[in-house]
C-alpha positions in Angstrom: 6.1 11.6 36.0 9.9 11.9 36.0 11.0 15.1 38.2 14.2 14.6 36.9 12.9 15.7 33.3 13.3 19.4 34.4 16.6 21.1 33.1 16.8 23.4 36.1 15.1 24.9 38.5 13.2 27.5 37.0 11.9 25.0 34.2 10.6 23.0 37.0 8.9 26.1 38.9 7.5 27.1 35.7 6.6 23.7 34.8 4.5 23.4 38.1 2.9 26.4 37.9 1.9 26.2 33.9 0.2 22.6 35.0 -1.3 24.1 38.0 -2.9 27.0 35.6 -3.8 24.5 33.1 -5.8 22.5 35.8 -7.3 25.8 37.4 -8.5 27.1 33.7 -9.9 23.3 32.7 -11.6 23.0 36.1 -9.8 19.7 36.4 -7.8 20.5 39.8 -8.0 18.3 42.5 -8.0 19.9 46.1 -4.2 18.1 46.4 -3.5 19.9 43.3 -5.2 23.3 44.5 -3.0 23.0 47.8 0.2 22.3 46.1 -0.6 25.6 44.2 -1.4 27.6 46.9 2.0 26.5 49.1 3.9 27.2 45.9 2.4 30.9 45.1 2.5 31.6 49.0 6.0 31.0 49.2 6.9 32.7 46.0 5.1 35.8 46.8 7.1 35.7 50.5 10.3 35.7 48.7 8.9 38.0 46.0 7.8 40.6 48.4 9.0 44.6 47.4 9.5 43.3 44.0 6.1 44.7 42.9 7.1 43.7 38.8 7.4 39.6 40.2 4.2 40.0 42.0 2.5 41.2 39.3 4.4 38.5 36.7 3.0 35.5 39.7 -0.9 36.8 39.3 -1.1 36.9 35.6 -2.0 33.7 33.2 0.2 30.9 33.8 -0.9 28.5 31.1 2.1 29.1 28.5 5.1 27.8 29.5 7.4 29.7 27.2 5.6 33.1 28.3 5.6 32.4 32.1 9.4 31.0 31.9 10.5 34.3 29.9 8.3 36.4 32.5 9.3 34.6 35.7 12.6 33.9 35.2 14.7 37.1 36.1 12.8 37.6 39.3 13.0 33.5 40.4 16.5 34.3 39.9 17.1 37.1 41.7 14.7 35.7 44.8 17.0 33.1 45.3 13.3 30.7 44.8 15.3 27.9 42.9 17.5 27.5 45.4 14.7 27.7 48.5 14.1 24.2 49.3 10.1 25.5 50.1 9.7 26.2 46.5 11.8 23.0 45.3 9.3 21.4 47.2 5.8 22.8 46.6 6.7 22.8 43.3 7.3 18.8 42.7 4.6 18.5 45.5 2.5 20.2 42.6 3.8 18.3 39.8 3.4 14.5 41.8 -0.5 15.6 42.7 -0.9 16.4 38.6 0.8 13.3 37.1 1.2 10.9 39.7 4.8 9.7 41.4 5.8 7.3 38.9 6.4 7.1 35.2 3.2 5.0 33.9 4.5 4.0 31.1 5.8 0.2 30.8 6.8 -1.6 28.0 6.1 -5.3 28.5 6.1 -6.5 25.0 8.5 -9.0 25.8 7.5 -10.3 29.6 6.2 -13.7 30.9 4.3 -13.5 34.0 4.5 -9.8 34.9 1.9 -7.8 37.2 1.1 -4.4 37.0 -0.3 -2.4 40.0 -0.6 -1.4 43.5 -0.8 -3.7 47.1 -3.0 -6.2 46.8 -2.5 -7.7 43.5 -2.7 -12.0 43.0 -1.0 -13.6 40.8 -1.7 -17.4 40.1 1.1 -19.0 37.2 0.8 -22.5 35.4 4.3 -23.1 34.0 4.1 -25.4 31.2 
C-alpha cells in the first residue's frame, strides 16, 4: 500500500481507522491489525481526553470514511493528533498490517527474466 496516497494527516487517521472498522465488522482482523487499532484509539483518546464530543465521535461506527473524516476532523485538529508522531505512527502501523508494506501491483508485460517474491527465490536462465 502506498502511505504517501493520503492527502494529509487526517485522511490518513481516518483512513486507518475506517480499515481497522471495516476489518473489526467483517471479522477479518488479524491480531497485528487489532493491535495497531488499539495503539491508535489509546493514543487518540489520551489526546482526546476532556473533549467528551471527540470521545464520543472515536466510539461510534468507523466504517464510512466520508462520515468519520466529517466527524473526526475538527477535534483531530484541535488535539494536535496529526501532528503527534504516536498517532502518525499507529496509524500507518495500522494501514501496513491491513495491506501490506509495498504496492503489489507490478506490471511486467514487457520483462525478460524477472522474479517476483520474497528471500529465497531461484532463478535458473537459458539465454538463447
Amino acid at each position: 500500500m502506498e502511505l504517501a496516497n493520503y492527502a494529509d494527516g487526517v485522511d490518513l487517521i481516518v483512513g486507518a481507522l475506517v480499515a481497522g472498522g471495516v476489518a473489526a465488522v467483517t471479522d477479518t482482523a488479524t491480531a497485528a491489525t487489532r493491535e495497531a487499532l488499539d495503539r491508535l484509539r489509546s493514543r487518540l483518546i489520551t489526546l482526546f481526553r476532556g473533549d467528551q464530543a471527540a470521545l464520543a465521535a472515536l466510539q461510534g461506527e468507523m466504517t464510512e470514511a466520508q462520515a468519520v473524516r466529517q466527524l473526526l476532523e475538527p477535534h483531530l485538529l484541535a488535539a494536535g493528533a496529526v501532528d503527534d508522531p504516536e498517532v502518525v505512527q499507529a496509524a500507518r502501523q495500522m494501514l501496513i498490517s491491513i495491506h501490506g508494506a509495498t504496492n503489489t501491483s507490478i506490471d511486467a508485460r514487457f520483462s525478460k527474466g524477472a522474479m517476483f517474491g520474497g528471500v529465497g527465490n531461484t532463478q535458473n536462465v537459458t539465454i538463447n
